[in-house]
TIDOTI-28332 format. One record per residue: residue number from 1; residue in three letters; x, y, z of N, C-alpha, C, O in turn. Coordinates in nm, 2 decimals, always signed. Layout:
<atoms>
atom seq->NUM type->ala n_xx->X n_yy->Y n_zz->Z ca_xx->X ca_yy->Y ca_zz->Z c_xx->X c_yy->Y c_zz->Z o_xx->X o_yy->Y o_zz->Z
...
</atoms>
This chain:
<atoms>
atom seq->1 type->unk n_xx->-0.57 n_yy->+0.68 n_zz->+1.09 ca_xx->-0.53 ca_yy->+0.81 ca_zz->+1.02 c_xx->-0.65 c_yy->+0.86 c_zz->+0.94 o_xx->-0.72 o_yy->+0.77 o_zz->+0.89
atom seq->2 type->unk n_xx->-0.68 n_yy->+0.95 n_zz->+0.93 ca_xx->-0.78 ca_yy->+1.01 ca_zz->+0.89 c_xx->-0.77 c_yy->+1.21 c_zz->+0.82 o_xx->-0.68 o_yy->+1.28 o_zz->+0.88
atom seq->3 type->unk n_xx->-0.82 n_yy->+1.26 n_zz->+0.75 ca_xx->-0.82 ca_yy->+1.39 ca_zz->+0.66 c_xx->-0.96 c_yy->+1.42 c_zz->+0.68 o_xx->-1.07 o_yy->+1.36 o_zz->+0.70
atom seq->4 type->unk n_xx->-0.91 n_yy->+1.54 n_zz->+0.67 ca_xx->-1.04 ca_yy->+1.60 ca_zz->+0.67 c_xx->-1.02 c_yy->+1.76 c_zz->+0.57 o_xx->-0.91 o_yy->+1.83 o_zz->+0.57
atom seq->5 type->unk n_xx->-1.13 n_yy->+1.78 n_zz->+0.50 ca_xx->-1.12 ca_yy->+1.87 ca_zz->+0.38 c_xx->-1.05 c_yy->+1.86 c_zz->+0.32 o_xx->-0.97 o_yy->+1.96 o_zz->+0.32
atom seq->6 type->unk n_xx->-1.02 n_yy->+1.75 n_zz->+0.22 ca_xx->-0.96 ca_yy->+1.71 ca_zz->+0.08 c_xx->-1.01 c_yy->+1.67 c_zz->-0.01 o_xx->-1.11 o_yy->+1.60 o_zz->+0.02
atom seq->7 type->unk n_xx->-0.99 n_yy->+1.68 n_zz->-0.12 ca_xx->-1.08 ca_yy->+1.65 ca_zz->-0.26 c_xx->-0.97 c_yy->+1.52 c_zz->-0.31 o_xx->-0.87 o_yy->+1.51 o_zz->-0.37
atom seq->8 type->unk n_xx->-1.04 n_yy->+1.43 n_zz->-0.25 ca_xx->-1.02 ca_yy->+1.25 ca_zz->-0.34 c_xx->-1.03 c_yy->+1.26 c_zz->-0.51 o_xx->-1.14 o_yy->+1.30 o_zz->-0.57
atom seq->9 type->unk n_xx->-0.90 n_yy->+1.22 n_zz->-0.57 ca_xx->-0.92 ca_yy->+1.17 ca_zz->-0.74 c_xx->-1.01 c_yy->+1.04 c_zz->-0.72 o_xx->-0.98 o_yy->+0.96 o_zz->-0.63
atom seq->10 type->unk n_xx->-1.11 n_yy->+1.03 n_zz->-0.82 ca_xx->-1.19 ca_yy->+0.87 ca_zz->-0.78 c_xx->-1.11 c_yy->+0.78 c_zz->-0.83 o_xx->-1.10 o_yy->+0.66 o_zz->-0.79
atom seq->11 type->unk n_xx->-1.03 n_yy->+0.86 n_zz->-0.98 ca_xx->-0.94 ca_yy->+0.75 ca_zz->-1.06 c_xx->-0.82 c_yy->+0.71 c_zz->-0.98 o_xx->-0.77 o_yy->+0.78 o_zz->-0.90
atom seq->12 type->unk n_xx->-0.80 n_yy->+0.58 n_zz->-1.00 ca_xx->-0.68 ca_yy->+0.54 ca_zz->-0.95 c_xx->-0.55 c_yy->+0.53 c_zz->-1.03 o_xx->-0.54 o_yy->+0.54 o_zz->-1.15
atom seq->13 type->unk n_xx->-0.44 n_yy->+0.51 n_zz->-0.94 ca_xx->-0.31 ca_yy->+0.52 ca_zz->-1.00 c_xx->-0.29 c_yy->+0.37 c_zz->-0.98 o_xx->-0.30 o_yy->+0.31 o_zz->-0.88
atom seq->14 type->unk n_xx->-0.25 n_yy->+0.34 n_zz->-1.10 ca_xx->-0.25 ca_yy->+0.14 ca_zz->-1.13 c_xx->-0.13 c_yy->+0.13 c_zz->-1.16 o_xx->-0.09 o_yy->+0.19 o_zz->-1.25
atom seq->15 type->unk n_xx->-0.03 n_yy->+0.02 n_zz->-1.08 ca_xx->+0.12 ca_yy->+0.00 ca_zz->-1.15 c_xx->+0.07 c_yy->-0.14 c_zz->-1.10 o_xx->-0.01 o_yy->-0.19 o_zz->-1.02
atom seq->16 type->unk n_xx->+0.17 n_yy->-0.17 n_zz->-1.20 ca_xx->+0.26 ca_yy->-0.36 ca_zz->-1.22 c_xx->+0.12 c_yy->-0.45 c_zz->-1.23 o_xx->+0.10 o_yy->-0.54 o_zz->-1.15
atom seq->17 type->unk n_xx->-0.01 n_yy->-0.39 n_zz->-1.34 ca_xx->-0.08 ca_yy->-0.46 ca_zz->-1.33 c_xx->-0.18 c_yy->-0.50 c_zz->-1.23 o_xx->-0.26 o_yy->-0.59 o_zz->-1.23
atom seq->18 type->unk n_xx->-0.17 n_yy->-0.42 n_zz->-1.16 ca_xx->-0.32 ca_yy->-0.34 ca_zz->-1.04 c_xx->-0.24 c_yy->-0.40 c_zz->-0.91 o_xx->-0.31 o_yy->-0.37 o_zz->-0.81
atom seq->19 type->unk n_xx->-0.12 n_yy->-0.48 n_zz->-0.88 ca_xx->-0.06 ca_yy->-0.52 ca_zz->-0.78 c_xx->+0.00 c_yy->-0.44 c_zz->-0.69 o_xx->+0.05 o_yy->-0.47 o_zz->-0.58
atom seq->20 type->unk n_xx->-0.01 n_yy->-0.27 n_zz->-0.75 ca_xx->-0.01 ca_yy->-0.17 ca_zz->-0.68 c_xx->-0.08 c_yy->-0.06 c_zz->-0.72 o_xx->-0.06 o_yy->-0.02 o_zz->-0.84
atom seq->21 type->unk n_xx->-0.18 n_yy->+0.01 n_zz->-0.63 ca_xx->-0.28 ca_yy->+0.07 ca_zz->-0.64 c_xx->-0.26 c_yy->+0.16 c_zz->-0.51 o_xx->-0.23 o_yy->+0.14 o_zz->-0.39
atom seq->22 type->unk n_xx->-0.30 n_yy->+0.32 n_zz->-0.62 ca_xx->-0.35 ca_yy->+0.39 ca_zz->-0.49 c_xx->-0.40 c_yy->+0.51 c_zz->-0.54 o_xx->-0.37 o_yy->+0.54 o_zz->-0.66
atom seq->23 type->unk n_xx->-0.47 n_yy->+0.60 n_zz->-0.45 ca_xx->-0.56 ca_yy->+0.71 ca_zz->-0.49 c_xx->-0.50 c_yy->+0.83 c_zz->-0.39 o_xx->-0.46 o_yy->+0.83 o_zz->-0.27
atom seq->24 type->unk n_xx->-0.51 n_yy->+0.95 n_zz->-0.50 ca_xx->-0.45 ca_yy->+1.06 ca_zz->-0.49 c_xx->-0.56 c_yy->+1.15 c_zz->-0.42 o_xx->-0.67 o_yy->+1.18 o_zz->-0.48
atom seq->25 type->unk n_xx->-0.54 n_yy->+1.20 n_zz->-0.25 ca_xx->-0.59 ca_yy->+1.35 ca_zz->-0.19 c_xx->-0.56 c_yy->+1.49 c_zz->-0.21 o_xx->-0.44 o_yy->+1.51 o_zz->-0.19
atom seq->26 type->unk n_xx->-0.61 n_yy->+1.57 n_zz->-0.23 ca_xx->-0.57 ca_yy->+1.70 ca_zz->-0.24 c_xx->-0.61 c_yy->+1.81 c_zz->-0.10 o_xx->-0.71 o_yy->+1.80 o_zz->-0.03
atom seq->27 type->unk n_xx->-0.50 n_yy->+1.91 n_zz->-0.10 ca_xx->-0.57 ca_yy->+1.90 ca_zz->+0.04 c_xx->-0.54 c_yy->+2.08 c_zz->+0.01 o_xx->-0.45 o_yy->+2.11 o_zz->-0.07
atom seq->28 type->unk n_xx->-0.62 n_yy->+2.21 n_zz->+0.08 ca_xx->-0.61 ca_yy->+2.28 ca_zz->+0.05 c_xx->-0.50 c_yy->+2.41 c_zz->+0.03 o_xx->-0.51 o_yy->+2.52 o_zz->-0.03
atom seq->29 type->unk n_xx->-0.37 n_yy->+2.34 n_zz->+0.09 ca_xx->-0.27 ca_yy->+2.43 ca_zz->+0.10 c_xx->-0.19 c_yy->+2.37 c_zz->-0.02 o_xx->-0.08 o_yy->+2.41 o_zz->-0.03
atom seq->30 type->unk n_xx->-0.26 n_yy->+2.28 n_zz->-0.12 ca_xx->-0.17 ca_yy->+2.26 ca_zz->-0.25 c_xx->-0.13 c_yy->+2.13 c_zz->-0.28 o_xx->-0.11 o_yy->+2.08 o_zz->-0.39
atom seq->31 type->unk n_xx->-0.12 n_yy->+2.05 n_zz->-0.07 ca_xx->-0.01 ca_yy->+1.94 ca_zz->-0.10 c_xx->-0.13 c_yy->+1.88 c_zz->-0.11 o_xx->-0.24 o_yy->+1.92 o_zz->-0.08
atom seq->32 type->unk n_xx->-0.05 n_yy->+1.70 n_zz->-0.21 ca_xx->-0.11 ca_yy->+1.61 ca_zz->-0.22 c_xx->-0.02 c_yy->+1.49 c_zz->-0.13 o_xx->+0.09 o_yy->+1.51 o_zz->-0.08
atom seq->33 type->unk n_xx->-0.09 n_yy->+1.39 n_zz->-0.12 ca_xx->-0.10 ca_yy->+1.24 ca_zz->-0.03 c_xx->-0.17 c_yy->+1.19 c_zz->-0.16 o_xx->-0.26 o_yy->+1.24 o_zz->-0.23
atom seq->34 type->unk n_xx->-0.11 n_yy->+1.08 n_zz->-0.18 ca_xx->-0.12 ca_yy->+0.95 ca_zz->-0.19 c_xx->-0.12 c_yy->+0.84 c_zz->-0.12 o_xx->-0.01 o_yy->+0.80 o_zz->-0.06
atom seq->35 type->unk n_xx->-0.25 n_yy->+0.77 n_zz->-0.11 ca_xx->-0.30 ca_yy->+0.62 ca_zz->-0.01 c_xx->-0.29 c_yy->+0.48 c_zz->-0.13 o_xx->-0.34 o_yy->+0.46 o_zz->-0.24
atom seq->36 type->unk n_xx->-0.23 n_yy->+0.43 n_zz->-0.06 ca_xx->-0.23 ca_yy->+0.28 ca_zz->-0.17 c_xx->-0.20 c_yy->+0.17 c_zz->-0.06 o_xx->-0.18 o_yy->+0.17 o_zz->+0.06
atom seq->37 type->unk n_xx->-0.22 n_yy->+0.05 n_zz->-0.19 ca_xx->-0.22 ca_yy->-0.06 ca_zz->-0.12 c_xx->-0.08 c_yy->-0.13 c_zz->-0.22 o_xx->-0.07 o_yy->-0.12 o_zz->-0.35
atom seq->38 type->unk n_xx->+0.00 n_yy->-0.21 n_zz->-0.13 ca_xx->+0.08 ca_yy->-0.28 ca_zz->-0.26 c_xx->+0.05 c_yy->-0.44 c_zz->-0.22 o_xx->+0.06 o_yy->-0.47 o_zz->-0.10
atom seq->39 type->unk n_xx->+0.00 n_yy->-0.55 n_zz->-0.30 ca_xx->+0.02 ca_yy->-0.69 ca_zz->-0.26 c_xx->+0.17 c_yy->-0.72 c_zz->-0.26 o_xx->+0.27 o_yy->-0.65 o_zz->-0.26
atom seq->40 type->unk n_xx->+0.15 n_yy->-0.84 n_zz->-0.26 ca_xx->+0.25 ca_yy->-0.94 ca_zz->-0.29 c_xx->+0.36 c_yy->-0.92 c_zz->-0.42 o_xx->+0.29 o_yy->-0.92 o_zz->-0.52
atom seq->41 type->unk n_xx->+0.46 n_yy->-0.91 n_zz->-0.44 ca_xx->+0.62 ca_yy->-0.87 ca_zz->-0.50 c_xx->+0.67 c_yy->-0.82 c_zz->-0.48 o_xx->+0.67 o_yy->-0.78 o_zz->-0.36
atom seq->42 type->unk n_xx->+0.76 n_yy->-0.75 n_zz->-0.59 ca_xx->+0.86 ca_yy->-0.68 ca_zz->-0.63 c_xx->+0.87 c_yy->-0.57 c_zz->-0.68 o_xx->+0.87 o_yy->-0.57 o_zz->-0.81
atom seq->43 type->unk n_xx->+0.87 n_yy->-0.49 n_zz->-0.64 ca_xx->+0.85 ca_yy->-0.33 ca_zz->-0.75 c_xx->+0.95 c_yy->-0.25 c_zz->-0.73 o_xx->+1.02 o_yy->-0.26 o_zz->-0.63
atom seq->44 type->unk n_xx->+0.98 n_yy->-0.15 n_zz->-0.83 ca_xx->+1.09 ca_yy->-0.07 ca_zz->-0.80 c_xx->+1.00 c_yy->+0.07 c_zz->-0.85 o_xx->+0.93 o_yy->+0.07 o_zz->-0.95
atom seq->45 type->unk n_xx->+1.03 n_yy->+0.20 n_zz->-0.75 ca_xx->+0.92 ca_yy->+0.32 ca_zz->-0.84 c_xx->+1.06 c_yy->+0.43 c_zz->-0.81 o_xx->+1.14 o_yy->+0.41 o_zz->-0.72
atom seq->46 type->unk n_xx->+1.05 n_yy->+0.54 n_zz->-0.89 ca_xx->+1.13 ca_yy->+0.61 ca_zz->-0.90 c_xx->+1.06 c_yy->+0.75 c_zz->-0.87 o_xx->+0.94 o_yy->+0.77 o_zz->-0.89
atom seq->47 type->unk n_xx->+1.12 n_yy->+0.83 n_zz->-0.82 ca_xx->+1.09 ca_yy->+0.96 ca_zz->-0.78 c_xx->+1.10 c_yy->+1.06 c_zz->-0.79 o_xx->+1.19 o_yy->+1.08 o_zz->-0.71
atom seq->48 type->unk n_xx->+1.06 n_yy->+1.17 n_zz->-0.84 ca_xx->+1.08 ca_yy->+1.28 ca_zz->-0.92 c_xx->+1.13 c_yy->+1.37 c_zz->-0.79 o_xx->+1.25 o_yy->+1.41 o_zz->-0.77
atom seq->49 type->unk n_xx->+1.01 n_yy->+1.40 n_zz->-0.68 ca_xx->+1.01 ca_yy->+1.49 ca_zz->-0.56 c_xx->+1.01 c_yy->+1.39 c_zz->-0.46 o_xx->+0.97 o_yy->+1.28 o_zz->-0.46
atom seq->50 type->unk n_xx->+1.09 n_yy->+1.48 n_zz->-0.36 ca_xx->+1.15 ca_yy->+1.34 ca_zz->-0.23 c_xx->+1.02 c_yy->+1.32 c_zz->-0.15 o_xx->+0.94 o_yy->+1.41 o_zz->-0.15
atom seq->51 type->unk n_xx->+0.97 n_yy->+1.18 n_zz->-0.07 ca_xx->+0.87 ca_yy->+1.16 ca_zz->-0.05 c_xx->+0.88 c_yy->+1.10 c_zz->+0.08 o_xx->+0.98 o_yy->+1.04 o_zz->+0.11
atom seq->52 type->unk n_xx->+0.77 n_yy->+1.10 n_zz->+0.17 ca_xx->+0.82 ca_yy->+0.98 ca_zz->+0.29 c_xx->+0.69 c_yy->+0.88 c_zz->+0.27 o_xx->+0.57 o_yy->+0.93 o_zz->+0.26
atom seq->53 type->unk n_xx->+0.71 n_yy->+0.75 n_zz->+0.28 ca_xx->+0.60 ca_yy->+0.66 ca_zz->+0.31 c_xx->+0.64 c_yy->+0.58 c_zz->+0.41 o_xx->+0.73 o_yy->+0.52 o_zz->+0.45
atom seq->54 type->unk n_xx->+0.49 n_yy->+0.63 n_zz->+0.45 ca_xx->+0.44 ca_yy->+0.58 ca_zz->+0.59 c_xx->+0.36 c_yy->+0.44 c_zz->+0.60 o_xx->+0.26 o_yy->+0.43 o_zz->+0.53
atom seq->55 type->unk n_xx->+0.39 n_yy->+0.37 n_zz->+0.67 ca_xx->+0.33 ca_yy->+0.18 ca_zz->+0.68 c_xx->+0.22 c_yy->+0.24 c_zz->+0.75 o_xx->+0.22 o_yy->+0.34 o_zz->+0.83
atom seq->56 type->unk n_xx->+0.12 n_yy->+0.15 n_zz->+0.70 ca_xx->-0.03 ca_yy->+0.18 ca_zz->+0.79 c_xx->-0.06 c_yy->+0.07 c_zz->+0.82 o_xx->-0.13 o_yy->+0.07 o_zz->+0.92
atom seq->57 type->unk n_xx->-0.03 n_yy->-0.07 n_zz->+0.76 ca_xx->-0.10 ca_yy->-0.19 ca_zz->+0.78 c_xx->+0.02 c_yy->-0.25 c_zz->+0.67 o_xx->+0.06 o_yy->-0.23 o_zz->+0.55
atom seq->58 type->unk n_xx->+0.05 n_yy->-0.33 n_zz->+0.75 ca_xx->+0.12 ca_yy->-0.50 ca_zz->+0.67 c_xx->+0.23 c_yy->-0.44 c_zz->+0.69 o_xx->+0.24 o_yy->-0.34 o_zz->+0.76
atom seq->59 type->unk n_xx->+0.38 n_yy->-0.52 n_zz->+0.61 ca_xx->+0.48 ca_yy->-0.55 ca_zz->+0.59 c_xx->+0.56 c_yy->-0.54 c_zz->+0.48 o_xx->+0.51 o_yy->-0.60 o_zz->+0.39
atom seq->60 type->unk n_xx->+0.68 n_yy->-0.45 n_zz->+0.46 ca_xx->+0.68 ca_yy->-0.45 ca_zz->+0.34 c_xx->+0.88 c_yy->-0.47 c_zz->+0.32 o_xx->+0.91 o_yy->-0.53 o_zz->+0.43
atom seq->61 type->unk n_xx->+0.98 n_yy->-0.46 n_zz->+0.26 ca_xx->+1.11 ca_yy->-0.47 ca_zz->+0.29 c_xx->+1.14 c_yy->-0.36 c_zz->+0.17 o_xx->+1.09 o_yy->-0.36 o_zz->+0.05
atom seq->62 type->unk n_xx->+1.23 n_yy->-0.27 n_zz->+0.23 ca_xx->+1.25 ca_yy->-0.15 ca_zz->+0.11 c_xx->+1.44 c_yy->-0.15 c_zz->+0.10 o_xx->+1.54 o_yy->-0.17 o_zz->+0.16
atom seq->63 type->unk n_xx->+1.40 n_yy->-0.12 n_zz->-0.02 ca_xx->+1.60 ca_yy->-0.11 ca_zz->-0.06 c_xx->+1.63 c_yy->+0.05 c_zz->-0.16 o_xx->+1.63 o_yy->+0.06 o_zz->-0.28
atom seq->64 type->unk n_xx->+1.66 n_yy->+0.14 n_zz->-0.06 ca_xx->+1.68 ca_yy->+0.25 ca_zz->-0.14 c_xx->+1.76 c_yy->+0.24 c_zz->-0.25 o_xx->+1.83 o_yy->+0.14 o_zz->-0.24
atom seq->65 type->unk n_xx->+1.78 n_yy->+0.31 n_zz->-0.40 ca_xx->+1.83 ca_yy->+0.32 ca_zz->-0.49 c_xx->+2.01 c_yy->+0.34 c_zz->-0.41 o_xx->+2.00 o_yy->+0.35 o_zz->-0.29
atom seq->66 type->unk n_xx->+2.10 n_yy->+0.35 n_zz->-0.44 ca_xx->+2.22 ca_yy->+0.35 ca_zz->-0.41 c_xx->+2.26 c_yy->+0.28 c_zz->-0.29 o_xx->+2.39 o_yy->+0.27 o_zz->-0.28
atom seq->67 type->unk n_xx->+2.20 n_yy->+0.22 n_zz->-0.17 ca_xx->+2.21 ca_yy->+0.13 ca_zz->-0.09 c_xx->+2.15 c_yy->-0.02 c_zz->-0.11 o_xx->+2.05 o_yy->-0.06 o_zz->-0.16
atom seq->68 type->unk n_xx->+2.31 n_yy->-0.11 n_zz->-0.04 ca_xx->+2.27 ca_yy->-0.25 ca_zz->-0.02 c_xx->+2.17 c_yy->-0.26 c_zz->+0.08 o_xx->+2.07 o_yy->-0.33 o_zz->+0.07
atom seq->69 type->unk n_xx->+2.22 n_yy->-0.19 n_zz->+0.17 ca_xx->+2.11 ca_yy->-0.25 ca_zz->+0.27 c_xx->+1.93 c_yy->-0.26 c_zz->+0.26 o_xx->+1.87 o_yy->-0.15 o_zz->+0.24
atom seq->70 type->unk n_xx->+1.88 n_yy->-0.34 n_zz->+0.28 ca_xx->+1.73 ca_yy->-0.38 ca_zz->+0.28 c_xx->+1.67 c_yy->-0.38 c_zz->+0.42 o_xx->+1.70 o_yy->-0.47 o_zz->+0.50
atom seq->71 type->unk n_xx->+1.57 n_yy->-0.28 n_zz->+0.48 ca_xx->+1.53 ca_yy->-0.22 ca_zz->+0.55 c_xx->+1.34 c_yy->-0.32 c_zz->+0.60 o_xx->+1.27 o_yy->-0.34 o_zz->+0.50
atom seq->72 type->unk n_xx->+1.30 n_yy->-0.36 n_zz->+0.70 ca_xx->+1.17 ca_yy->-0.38 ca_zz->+0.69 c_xx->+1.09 c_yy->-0.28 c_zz->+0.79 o_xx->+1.12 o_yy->-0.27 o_zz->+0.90
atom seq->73 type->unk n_xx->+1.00 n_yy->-0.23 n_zz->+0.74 ca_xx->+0.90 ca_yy->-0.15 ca_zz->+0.80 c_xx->+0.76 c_yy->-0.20 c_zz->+0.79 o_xx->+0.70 o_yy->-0.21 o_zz->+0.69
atom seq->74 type->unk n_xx->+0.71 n_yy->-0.22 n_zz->+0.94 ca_xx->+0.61 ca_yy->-0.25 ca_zz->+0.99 c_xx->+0.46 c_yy->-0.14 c_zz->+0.98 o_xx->+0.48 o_yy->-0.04 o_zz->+0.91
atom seq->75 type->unk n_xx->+0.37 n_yy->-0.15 n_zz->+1.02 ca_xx->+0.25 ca_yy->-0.03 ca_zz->+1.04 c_xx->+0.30 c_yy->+0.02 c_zz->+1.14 o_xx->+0.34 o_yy->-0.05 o_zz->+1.23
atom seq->76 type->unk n_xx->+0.30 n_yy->+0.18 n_zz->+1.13 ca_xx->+0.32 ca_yy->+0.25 ca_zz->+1.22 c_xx->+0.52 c_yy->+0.33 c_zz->+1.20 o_xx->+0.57 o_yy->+0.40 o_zz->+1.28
atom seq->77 type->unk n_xx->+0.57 n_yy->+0.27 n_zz->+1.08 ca_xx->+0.67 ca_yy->+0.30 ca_zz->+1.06 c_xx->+0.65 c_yy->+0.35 c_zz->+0.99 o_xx->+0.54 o_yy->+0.36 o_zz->+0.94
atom seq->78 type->unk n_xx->+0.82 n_yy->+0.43 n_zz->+0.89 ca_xx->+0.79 ca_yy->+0.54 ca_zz->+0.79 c_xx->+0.95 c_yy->+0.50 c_zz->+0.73 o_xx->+1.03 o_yy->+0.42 o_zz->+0.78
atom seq->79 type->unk n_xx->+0.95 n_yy->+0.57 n_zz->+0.59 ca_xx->+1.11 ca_yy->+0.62 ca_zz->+0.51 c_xx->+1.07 c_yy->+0.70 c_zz->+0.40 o_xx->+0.96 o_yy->+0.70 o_zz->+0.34
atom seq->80 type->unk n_xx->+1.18 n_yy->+0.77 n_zz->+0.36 ca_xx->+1.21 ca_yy->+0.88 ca_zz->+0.29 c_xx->+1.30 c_yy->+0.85 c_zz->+0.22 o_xx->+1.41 o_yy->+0.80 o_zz->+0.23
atom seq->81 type->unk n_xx->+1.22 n_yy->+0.89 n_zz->+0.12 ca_xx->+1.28 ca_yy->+0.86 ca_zz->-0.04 c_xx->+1.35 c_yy->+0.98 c_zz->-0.11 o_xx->+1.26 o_yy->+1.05 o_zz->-0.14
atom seq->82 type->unk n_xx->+1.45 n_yy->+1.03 n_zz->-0.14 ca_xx->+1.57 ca_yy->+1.17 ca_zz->-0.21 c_xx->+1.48 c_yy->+1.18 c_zz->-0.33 o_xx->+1.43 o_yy->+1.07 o_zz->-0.38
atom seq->83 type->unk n_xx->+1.45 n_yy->+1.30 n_zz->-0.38 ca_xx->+1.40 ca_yy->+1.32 ca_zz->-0.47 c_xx->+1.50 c_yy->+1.30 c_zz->-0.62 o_xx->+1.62 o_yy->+1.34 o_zz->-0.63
atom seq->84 type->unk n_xx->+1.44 n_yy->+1.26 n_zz->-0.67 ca_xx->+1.53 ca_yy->+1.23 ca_zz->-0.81 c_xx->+1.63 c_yy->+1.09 c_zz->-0.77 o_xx->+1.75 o_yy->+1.07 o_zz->-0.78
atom seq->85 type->unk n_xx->+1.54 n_yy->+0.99 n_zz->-0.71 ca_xx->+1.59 ca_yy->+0.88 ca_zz->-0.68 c_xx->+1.50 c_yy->+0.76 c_zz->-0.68 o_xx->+1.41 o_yy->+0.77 o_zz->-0.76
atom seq->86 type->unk n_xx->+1.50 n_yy->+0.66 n_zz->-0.62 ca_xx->+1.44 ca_yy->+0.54 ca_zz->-0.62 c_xx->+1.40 c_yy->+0.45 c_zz->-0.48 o_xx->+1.45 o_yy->+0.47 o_zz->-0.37
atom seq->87 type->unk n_xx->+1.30 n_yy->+0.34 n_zz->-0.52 ca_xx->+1.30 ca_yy->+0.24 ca_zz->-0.41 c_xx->+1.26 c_yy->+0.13 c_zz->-0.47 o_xx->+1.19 o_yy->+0.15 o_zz->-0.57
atom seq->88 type->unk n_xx->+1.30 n_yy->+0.00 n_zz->-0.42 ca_xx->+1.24 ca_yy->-0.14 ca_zz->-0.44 c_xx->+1.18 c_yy->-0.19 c_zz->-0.28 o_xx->+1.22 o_yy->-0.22 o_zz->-0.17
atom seq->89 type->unk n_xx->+1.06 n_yy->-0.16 n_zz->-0.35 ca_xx->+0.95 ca_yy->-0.29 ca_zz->-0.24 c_xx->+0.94 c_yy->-0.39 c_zz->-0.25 o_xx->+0.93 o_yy->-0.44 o_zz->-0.36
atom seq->90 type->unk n_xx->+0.93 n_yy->-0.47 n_zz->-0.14 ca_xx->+0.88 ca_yy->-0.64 ca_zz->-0.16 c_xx->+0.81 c_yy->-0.68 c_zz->-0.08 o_xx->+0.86 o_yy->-0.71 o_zz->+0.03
atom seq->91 type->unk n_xx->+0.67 n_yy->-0.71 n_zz->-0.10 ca_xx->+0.57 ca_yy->-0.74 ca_zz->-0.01 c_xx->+0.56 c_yy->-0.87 c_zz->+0.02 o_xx->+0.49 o_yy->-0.92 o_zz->-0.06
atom seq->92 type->unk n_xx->+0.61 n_yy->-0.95 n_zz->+0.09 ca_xx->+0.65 ca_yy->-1.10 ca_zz->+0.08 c_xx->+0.50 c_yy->-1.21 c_zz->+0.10 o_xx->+0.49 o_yy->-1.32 o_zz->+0.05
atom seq->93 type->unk n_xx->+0.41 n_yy->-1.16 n_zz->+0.18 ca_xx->+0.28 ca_yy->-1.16 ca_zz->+0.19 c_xx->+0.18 c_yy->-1.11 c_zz->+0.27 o_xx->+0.22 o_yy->-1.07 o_zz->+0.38
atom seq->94 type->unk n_xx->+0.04 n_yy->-1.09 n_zz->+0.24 ca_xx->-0.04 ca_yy->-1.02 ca_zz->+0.29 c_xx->-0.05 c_yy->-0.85 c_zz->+0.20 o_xx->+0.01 o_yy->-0.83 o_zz->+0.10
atom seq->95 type->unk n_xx->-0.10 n_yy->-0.80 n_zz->+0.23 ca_xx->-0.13 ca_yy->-0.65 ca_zz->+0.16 c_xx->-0.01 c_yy->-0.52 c_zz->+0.24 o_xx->-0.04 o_yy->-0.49 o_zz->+0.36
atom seq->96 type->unk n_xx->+0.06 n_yy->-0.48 n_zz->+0.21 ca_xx->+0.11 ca_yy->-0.37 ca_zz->+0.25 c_xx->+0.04 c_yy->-0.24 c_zz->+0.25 o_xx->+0.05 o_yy->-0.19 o_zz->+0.14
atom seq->97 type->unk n_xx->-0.05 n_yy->-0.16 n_zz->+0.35 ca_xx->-0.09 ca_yy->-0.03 ca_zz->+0.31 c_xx->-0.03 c_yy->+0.10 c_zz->+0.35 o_xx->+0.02 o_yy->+0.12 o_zz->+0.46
atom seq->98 type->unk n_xx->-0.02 n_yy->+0.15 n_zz->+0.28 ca_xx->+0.08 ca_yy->+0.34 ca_zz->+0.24 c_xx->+0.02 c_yy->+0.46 c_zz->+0.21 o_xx->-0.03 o_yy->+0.49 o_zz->+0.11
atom seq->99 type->unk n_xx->+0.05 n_yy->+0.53 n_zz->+0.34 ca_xx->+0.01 ca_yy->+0.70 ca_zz->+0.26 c_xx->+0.19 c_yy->+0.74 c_zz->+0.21 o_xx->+0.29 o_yy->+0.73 o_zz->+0.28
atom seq->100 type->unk n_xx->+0.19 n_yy->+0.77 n_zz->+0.14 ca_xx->+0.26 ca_yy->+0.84 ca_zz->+0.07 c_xx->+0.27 c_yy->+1.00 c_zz->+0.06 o_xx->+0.19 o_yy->+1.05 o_zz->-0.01
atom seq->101 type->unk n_xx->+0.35 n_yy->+1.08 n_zz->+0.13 ca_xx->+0.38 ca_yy->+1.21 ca_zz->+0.14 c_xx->+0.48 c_yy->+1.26 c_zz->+0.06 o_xx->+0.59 o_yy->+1.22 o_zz->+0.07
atom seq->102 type->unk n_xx->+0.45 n_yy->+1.38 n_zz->-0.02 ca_xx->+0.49 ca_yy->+1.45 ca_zz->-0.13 c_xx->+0.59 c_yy->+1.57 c_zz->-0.02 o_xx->+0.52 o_yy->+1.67 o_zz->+0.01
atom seq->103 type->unk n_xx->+0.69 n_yy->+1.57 n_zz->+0.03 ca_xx->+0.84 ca_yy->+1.67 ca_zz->+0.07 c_xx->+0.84 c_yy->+1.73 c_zz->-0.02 o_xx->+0.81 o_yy->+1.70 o_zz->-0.14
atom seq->104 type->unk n_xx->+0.88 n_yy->+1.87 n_zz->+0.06 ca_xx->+0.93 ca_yy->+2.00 ca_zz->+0.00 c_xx->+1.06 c_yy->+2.01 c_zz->+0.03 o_xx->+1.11 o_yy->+2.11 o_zz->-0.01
</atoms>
């Protein structure tokens, strides 16, 4: 996957202690992408605007905010997150990598 004409933030966006990391694209029609990497745990992130994240590399198991069910998505898979809601990730090992897309 790859962009072309976007302005990269160099700063990074750091949660749970740098165990999730990722850096923000800007792209000319307004929208932004977010690319990250999550390791190994547990995290829960909440969401203001609905979003879809896309697996690029590794493994990760997601549990939407109001469902039991626990989902795994591989590279090359995706899910969508309700805006004004949530998810818990769990990277059990290896690096999970994510673009992250901001829905309208």
């Amino acid at each position: 996957m790859q962009y072309s004409n976007v302005t990269a933030l160099a700063k990074a966006n750091v949660y749970f202690d740098g165990k999730v990391v990722s850096h923000s694209i800007l792209f000319a029609d307004g929208s932004k992408k977010t690319l990250g990497l999550i390791y190994p745990g547990t995290f829960h992130f909440g969401t203001d605007a609905a979003e879809r994240m896309e697996i690029v590399d590794g493994v990760c198991a997601v549990t939407l905010d109001g469902d039991s069910r626990t989902s795994t998505y591989a590279a090359g898979s995706h899910f969508d997150v309700p805006a004004k809601s949530g998810f818990t990730v769990t990277v059990s090992s290896g690096i999970a990598q994510y673009v992250c897309s901001f829905l309208k």
